[in-house]
N, CA, C and O atoms as a Tripos MOL2 file, in Angstrom:
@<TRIPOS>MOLECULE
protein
  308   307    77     0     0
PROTEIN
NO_CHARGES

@<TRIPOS>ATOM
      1 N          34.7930    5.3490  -55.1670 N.3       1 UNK1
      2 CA         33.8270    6.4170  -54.9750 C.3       1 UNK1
      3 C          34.3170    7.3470  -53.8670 C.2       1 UNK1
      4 O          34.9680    6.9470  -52.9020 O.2       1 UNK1
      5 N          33.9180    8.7580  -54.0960 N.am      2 UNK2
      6 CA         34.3850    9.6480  -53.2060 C.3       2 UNK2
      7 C          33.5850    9.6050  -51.8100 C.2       2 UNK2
      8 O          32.4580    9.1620  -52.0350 O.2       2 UNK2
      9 N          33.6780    9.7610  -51.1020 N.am      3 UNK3
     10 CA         33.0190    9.9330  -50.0520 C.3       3 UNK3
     11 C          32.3980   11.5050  -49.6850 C.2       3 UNK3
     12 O          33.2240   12.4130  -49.5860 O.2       3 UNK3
     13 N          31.1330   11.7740  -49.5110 N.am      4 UNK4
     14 CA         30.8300   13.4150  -49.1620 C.3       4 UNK4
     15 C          31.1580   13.8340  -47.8560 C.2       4 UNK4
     16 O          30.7710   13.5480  -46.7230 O.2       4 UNK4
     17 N          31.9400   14.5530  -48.3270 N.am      5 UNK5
     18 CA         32.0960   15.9790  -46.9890 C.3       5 UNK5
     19 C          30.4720   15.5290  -46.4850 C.2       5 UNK5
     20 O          29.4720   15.3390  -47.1770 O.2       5 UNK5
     21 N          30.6530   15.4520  -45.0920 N.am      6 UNK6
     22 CA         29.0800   15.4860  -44.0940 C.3       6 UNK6
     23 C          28.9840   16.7830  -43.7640 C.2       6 UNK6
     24 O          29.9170   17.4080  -44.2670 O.2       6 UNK6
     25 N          28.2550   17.4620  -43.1330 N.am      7 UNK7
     26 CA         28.0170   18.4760  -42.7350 C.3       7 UNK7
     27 C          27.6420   18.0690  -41.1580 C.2       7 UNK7
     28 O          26.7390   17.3000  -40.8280 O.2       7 UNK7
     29 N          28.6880   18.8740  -40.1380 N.am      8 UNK8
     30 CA         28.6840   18.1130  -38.6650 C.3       8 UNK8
     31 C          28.0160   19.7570  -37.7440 C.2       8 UNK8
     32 O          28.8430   20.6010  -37.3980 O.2       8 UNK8
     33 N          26.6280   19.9570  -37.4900 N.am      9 UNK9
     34 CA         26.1700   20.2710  -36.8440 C.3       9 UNK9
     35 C          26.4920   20.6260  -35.4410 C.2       9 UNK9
     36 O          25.8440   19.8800  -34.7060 O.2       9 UNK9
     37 N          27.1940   21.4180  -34.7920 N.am     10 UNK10
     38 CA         27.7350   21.8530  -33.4420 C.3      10 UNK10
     39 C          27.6900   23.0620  -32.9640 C.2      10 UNK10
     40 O          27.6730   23.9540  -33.8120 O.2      10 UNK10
     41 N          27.6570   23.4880  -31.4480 N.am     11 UNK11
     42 CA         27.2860   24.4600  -31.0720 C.3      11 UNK11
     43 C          27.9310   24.6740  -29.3380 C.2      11 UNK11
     44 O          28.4590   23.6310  -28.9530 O.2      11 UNK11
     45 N          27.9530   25.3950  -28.6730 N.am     12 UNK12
     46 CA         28.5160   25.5750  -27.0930 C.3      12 UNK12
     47 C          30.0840   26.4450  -27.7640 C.2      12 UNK12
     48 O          30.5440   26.9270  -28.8000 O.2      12 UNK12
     49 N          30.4070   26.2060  -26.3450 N.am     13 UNK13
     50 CA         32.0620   26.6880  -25.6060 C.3      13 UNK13
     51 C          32.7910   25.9380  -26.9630 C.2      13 UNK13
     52 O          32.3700   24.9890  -27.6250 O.2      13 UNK13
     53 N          33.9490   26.6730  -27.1060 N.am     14 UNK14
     54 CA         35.2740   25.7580  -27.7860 C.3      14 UNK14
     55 C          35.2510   24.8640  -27.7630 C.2      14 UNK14
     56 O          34.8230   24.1940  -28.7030 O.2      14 UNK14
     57 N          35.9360   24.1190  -26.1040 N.am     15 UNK15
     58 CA         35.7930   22.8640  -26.2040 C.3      15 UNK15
     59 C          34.6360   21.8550  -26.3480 C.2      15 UNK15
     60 O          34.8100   20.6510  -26.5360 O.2      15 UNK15
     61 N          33.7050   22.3280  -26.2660 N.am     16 UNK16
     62 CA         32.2790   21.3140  -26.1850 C.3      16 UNK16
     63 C          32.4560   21.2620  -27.7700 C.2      16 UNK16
     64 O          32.7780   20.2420  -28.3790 O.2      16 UNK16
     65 N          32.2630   22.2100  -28.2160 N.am     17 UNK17
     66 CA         32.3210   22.1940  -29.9520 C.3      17 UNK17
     67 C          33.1570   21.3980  -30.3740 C.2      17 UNK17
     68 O          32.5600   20.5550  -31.0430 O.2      17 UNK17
     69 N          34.2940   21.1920  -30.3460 N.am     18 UNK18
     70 CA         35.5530   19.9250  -30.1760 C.3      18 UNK18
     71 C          35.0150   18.7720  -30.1580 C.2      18 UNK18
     72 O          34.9790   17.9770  -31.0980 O.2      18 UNK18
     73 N          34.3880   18.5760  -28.6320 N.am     19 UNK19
     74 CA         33.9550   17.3180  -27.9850 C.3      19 UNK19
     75 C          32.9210   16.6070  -29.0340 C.2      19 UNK19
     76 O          32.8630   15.4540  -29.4640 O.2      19 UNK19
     77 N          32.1450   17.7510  -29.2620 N.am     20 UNK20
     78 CA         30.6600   17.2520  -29.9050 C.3      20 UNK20
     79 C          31.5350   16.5270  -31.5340 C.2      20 UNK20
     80 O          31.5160   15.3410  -31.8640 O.2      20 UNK20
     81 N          32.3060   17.8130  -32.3850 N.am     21 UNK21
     82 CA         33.0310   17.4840  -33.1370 C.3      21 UNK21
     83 C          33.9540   16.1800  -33.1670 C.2      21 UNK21
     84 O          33.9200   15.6850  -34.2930 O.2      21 UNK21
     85 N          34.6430   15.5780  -32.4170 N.am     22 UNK22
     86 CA         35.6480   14.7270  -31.7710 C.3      22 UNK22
     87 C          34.4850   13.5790  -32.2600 C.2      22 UNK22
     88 O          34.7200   13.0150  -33.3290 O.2      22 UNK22
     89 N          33.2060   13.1970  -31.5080 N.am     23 UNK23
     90 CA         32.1060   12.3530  -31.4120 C.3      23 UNK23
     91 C          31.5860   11.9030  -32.3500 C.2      23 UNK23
     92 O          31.2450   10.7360  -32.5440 O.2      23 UNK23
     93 N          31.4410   13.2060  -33.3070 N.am     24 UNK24
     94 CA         30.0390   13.0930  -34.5470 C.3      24 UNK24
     95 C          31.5090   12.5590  -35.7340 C.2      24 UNK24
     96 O          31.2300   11.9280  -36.7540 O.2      24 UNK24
     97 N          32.7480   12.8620  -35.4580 N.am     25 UNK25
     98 CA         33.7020   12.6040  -37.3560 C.3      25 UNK25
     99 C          35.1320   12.1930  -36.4860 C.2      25 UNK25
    100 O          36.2250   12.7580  -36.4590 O.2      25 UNK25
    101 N          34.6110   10.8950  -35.7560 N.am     26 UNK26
    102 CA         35.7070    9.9890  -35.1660 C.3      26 UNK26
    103 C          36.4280    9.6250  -36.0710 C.2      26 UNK26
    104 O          37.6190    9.8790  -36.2430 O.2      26 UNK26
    105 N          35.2540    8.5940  -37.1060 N.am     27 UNK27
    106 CA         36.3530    7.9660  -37.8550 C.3      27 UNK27
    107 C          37.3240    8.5850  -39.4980 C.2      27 UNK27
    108 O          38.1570    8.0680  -40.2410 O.2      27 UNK27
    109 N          36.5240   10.1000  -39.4300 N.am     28 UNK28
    110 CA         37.0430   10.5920  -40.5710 C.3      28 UNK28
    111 C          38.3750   11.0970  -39.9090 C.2      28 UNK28
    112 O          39.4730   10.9510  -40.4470 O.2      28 UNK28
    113 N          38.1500   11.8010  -38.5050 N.am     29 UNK29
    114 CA         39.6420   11.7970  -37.7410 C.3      29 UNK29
    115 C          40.7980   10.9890  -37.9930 C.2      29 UNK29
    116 O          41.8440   11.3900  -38.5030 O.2      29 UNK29
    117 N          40.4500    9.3730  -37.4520 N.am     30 UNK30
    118 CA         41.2230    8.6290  -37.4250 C.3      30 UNK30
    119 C          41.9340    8.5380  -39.0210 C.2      30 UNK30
    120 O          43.1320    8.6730  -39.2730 O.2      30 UNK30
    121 N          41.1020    8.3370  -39.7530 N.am     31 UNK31
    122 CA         41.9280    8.4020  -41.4170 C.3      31 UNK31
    123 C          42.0930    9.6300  -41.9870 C.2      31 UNK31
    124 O          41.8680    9.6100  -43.1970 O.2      31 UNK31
    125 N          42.4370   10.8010  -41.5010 N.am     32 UNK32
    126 CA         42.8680   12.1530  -41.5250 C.3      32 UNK32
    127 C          44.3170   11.6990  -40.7750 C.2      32 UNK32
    128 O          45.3460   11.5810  -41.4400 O.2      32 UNK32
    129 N          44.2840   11.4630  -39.3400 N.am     33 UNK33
    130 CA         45.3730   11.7710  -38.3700 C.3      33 UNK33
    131 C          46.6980   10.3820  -39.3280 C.2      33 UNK33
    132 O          47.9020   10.4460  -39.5780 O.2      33 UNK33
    133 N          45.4630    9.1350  -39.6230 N.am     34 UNK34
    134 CA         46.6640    8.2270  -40.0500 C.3      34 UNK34
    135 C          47.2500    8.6570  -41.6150 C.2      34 UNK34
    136 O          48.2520    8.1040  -42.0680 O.2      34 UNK34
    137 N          46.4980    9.7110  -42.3790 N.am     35 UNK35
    138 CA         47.3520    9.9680  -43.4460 C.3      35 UNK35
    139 C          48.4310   11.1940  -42.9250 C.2      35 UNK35
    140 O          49.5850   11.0810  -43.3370 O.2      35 UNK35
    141 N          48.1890   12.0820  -42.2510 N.am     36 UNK36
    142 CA         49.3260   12.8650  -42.4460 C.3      36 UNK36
    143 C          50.3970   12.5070  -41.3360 C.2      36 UNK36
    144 O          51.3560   13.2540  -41.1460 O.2      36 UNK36
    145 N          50.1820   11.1730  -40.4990 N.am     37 UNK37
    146 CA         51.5230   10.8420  -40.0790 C.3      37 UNK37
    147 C          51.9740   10.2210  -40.8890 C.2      37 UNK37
    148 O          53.0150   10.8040  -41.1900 O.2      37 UNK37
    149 N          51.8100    8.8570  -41.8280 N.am     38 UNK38
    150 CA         52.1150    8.9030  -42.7070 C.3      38 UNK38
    151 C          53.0440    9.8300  -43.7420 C.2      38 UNK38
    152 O          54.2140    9.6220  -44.0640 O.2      38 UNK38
    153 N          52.2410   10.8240  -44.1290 N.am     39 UNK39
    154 CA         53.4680   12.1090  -44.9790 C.3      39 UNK39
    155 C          54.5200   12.0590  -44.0420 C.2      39 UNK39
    156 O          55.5500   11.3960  -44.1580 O.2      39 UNK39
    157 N          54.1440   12.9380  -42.9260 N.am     40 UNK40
    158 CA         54.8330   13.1200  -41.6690 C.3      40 UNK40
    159 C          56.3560   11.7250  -41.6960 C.2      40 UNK40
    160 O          57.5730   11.8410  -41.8460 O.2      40 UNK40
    161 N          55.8540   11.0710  -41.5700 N.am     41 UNK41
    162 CA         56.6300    9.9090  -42.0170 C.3      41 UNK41
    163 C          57.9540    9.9570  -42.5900 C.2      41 UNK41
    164 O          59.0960    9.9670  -42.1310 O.2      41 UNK41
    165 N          57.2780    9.9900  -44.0890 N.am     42 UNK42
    166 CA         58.0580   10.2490  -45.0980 C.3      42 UNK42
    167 C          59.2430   11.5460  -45.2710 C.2      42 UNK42
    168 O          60.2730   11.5980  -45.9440 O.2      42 UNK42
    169 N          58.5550   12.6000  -44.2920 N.am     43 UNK43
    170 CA         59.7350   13.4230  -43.8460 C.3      43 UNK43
    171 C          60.7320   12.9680  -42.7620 C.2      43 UNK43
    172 O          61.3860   13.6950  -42.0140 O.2      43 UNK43
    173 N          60.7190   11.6860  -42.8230 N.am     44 UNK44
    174 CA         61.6710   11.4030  -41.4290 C.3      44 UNK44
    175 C          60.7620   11.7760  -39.8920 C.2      44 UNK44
    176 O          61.3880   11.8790  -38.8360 O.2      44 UNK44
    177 N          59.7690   11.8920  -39.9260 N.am     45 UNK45
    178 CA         59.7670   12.2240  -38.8280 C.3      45 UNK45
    179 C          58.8490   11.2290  -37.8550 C.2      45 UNK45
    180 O          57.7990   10.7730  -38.3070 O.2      45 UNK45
    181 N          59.3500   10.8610  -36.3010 N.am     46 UNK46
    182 CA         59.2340    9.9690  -35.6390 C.3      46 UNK46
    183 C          58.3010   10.4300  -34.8420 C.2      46 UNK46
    184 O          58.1200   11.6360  -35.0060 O.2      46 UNK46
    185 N          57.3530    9.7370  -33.7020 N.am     47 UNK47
    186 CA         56.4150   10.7490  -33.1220 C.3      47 UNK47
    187 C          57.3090   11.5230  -32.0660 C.2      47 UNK47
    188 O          56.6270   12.3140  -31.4140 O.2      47 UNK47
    189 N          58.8570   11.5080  -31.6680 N.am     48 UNK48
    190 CA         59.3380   12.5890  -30.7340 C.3      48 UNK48
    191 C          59.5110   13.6350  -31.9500 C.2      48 UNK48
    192 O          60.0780   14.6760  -31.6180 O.2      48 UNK48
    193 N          59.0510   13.5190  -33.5400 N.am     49 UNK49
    194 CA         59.3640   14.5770  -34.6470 C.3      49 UNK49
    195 C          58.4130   15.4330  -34.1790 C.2      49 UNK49
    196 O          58.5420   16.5140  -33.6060 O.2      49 UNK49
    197 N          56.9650   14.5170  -34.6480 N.am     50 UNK50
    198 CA         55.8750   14.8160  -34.5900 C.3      50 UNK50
    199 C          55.4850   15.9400  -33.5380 C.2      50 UNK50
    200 O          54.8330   16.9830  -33.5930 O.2      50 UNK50
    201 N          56.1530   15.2800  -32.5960 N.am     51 UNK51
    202 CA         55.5090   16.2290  -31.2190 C.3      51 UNK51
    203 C          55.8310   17.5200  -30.8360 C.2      51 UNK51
    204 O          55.2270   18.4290  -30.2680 O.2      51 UNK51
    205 N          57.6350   17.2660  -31.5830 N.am     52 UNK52
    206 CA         58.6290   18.7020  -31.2600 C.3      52 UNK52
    207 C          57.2840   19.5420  -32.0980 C.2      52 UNK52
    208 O          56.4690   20.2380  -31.4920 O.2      52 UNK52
    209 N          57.2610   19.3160  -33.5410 N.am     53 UNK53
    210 CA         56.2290   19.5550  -34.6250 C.3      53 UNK53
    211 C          55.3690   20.6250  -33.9560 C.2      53 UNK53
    212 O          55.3720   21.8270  -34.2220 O.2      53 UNK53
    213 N          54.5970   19.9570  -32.9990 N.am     54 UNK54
    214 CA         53.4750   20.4990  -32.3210 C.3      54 UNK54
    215 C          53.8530   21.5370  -31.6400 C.2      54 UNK54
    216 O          53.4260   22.6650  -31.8900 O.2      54 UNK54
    217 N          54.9380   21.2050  -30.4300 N.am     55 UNK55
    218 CA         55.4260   22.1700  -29.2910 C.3      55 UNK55
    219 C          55.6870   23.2300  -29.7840 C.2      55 UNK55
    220 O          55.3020   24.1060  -29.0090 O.2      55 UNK55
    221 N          56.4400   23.9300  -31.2480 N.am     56 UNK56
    222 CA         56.7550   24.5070  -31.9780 C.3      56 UNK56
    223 C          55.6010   25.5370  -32.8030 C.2      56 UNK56
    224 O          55.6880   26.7310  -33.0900 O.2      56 UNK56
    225 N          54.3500   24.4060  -33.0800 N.am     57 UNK57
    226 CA         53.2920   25.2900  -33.7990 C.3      57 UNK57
    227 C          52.2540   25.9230  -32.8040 C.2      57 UNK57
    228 O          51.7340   27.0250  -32.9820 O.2      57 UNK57
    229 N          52.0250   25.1280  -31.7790 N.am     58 UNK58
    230 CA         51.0070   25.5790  -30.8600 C.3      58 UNK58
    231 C          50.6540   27.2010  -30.6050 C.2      58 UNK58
    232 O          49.6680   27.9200  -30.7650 O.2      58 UNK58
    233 N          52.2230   27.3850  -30.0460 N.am     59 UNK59
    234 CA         52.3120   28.9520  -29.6000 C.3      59 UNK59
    235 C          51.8450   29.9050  -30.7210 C.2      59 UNK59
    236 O          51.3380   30.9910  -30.4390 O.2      59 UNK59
    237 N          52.0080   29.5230  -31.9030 N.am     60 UNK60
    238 CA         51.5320   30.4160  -33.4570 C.3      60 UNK60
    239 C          50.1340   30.2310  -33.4690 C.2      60 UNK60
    240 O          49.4080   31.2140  -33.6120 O.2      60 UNK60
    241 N          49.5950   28.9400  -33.3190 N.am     61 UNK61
    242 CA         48.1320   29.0440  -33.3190 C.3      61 UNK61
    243 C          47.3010   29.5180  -32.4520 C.2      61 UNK61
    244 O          46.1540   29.7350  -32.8420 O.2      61 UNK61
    245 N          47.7080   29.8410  -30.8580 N.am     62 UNK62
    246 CA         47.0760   30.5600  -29.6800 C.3      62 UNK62
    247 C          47.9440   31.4470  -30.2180 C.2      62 UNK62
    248 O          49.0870   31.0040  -30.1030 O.2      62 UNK62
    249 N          47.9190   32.4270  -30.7170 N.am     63 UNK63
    250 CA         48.7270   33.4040  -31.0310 C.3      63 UNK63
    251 C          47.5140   34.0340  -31.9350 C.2      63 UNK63
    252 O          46.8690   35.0720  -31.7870 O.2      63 UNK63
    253 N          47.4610   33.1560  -32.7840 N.am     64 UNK64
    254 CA         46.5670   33.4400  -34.0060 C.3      64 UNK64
    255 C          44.5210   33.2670  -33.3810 C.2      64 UNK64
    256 O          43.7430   34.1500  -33.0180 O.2      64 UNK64
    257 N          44.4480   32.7040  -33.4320 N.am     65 UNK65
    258 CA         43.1630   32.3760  -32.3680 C.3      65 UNK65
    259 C          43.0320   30.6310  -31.1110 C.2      65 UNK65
    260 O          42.8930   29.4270  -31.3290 O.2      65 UNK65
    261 N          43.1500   31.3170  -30.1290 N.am     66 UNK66
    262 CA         43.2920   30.8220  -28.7830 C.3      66 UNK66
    263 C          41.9350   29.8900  -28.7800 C.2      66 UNK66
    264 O          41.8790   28.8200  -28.1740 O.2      66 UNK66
    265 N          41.0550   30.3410  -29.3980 N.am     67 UNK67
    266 CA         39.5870   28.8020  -29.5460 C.3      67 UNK67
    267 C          39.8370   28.0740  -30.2510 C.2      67 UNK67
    268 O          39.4420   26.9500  -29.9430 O.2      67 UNK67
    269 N          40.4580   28.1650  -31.3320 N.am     68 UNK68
    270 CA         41.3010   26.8310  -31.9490 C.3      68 UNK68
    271 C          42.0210   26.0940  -30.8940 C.2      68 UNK68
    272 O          41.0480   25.7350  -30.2300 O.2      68 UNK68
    273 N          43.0020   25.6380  -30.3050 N.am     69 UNK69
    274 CA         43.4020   25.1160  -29.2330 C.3      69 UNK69
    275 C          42.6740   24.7030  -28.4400 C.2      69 UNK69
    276 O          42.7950   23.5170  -28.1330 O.2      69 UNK69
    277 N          41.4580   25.6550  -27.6880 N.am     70 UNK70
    278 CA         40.5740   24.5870  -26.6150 C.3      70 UNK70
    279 C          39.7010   23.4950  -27.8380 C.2      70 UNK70
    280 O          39.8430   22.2840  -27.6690 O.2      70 UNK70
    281 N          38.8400   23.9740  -29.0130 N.am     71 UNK71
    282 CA         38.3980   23.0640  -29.8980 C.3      71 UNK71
    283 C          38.7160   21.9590  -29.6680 C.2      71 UNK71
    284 O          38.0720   21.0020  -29.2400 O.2      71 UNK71
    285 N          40.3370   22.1480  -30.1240 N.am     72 UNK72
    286 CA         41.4200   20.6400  -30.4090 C.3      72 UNK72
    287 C          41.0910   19.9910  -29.3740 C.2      72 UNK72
    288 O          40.4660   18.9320  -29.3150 O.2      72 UNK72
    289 N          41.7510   20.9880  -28.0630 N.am     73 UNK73
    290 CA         41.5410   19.7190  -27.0760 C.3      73 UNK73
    291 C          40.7850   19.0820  -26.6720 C.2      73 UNK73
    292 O          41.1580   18.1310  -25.9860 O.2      73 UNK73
    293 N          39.0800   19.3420  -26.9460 N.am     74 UNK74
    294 CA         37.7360   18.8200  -27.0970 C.3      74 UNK74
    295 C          37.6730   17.7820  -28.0750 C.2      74 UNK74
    296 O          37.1030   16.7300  -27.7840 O.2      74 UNK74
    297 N          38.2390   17.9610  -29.3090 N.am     75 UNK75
    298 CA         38.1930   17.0450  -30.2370 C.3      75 UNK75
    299 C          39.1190   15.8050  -29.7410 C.2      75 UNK75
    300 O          38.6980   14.7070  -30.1060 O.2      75 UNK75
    301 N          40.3230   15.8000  -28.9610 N.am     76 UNK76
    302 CA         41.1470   14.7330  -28.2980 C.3      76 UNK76
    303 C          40.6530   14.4710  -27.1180 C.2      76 UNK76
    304 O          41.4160   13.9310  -26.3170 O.2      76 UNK76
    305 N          39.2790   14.7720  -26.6990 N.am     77 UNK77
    306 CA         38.8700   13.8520  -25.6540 C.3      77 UNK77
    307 C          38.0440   12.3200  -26.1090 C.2      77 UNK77
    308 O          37.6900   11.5270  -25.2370 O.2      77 UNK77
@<TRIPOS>BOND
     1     1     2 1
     2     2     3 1
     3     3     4 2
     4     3     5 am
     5     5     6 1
     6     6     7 1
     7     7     8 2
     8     7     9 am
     9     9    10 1
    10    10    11 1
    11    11    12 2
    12    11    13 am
    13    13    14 1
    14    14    15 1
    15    15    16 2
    16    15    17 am
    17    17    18 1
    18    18    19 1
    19    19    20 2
    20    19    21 am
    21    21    22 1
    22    22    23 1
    23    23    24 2
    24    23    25 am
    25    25    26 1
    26    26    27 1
    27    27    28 2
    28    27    29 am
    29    29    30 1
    30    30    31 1
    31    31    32 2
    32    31    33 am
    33    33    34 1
    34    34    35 1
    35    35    36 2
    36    35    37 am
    37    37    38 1
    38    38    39 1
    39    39    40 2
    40    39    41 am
    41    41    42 1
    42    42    43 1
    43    43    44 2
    44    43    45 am
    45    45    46 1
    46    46    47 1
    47    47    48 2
    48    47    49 am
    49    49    50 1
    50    50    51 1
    51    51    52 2
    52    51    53 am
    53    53    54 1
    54    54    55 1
    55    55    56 2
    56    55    57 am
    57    57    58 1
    58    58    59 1
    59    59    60 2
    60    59    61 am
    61    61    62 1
    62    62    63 1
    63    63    64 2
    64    63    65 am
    65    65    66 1
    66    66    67 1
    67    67    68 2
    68    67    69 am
    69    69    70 1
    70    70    71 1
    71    71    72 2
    72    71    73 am
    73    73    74 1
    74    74    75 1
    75    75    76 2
    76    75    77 am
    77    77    78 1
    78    78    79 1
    79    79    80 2
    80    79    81 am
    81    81    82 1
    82    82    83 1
    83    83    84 2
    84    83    85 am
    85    85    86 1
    86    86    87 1
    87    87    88 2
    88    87    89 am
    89    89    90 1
    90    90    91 1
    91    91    92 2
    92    91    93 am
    93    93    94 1
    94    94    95 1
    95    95    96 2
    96    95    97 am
    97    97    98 1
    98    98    99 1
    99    99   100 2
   100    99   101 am
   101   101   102 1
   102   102   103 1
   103   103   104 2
   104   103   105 am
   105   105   106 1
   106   106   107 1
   107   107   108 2
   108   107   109 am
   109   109   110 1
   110   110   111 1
   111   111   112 2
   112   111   113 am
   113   113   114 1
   114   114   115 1
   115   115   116 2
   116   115   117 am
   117   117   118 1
   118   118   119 1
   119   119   120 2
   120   119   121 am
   121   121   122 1
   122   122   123 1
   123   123   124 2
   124   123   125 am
   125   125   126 1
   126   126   127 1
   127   127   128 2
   128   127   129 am
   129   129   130 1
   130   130   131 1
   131   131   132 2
   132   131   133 am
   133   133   134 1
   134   134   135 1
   135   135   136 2
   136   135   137 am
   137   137   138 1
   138   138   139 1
   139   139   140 2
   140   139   141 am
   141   141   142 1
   142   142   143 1
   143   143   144 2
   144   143   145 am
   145   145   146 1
   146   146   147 1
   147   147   148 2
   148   147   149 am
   149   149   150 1
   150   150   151 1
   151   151   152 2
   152   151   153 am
   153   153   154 1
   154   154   155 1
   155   155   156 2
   156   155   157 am
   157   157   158 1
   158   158   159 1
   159   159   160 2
   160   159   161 am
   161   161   162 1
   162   162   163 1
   163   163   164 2
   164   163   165 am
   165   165   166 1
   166   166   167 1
   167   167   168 2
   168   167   169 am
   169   169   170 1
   170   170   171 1
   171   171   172 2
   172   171   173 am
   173   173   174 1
   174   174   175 1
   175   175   176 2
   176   175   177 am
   177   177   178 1
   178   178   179 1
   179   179   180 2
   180   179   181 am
   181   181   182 1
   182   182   183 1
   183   183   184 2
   184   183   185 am
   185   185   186 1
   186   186   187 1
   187   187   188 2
   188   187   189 am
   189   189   190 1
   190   190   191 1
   191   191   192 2
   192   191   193 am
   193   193   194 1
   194   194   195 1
   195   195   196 2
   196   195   197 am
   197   197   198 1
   198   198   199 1
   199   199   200 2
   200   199   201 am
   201   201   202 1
   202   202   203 1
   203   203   204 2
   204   203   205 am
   205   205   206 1
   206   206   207 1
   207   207   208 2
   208   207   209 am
   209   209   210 1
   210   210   211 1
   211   211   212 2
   212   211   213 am
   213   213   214 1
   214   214   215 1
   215   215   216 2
   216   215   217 am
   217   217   218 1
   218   218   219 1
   219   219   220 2
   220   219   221 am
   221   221   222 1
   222   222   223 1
   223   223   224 2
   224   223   225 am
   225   225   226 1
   226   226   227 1
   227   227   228 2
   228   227   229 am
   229   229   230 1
   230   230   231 1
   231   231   232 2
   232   231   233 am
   233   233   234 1
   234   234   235 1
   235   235   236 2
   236   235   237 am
   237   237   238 1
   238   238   239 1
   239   239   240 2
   240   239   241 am
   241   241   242 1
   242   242   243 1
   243   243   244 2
   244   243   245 am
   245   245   246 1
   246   246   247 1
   247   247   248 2
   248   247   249 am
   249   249   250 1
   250   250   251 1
   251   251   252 2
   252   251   253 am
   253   253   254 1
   254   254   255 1
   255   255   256 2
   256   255   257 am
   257   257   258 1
   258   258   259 1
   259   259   260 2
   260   259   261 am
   261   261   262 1
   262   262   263 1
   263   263   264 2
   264   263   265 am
   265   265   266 1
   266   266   267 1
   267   267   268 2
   268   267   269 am
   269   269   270 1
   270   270   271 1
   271   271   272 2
   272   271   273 am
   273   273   274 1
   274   274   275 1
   275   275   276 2
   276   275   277 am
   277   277   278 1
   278   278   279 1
   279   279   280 2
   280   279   281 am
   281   281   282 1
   282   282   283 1
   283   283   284 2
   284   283   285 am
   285   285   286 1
   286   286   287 1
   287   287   288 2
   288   287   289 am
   289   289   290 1
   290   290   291 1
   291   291   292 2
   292   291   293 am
   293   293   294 1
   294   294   295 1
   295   295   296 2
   296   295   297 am
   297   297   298 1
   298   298   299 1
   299   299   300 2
   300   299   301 am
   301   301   302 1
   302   302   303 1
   303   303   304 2
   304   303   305 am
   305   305   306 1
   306   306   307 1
   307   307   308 2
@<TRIPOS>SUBSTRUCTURE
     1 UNK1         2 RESIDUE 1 A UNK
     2 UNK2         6 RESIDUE 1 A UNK
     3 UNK3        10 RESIDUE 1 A UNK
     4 UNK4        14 RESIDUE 1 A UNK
     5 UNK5        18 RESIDUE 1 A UNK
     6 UNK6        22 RESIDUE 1 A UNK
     7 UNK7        26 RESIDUE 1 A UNK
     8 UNK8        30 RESIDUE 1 A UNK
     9 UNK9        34 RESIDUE 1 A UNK
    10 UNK10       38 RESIDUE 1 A UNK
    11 UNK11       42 RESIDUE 1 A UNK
    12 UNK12       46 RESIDUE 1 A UNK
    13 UNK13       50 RESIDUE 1 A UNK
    14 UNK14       54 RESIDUE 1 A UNK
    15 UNK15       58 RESIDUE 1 A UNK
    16 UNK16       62 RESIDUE 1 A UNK
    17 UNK17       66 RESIDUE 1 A UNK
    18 UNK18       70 RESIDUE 1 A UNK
    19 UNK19       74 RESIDUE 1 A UNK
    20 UNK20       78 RESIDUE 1 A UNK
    21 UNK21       82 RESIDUE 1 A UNK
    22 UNK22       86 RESIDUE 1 A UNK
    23 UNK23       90 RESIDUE 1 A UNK
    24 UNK24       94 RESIDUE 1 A UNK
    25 UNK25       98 RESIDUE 1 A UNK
    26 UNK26      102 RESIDUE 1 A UNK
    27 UNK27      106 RESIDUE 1 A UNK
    28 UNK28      110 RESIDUE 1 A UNK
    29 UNK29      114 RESIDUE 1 A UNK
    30 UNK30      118 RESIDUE 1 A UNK
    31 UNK31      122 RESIDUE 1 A UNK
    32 UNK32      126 RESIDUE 1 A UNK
    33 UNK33      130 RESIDUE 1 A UNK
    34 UNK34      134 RESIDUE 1 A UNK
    35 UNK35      138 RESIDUE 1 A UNK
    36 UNK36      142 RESIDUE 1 A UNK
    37 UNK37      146 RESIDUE 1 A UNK
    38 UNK38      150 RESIDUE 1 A UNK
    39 UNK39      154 RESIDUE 1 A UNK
    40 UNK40      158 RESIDUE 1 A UNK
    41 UNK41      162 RESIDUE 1 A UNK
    42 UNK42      166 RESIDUE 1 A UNK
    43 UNK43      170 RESIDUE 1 A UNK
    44 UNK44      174 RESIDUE 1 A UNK
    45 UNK45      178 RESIDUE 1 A UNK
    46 UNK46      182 RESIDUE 1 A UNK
    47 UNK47      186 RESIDUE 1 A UNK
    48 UNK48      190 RESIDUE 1 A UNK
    49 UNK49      194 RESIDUE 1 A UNK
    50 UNK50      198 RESIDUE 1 A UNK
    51 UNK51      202 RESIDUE 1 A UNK
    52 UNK52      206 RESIDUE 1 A UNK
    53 UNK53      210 RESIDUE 1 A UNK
    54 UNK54      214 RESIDUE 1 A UNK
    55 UNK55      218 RESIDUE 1 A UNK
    56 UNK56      222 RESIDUE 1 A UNK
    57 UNK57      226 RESIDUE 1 A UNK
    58 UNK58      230 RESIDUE 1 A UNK
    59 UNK59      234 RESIDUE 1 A UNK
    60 UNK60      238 RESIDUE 1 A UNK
    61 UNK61      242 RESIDUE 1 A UNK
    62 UNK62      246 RESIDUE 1 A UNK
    63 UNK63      250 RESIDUE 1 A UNK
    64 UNK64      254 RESIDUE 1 A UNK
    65 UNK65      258 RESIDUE 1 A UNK
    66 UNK66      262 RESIDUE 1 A UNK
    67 UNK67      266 RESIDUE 1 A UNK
    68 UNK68      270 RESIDUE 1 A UNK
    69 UNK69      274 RESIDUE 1 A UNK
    70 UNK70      278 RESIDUE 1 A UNK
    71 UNK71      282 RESIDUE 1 A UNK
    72 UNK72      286 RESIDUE 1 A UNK
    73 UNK73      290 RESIDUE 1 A UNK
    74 UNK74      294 RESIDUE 1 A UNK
    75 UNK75      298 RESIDUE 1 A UNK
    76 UNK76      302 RESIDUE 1 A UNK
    77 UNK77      306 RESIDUE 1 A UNK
């Protein structure tokens, strides 16, 4: 059986929105983050892959919108 998309209710600053977000869809996180390392994986890539990965995309996404980034880092508290 599929599981439904929830609908996650949030509101404040970037990061609070994150935080609150991070709180209310922990564990859909956790089996999100463990499938696409997984793929990630399968491309060879190790978490020093993973991370270059990141160091590399970050600057494009504060580039693109800069509240995405504080979000995230709300959601990784």
């Amino acid at each position: 059986m599929v599981e439904p998309f929830p609908l996650i209710e949030i509101s404040g600053p970037p990061r609070e929105r994150g935080r609150q977000y991070g709180q209310k869809a922990a564990e859909r996180i956790r089996k999100g983050t463990s499938h696409y390392f997984a793929q990630l994986k399968e491309l060879s890539l190790d978490n020093t892959g993973v991370s270059a990965l990141v160091r590399d995309y970050l600057p494009v996404i504060e580039a693109f919108e800069p509240t995405y980034v504080e979000e995230m880092h709300g959601i990784a508290i």
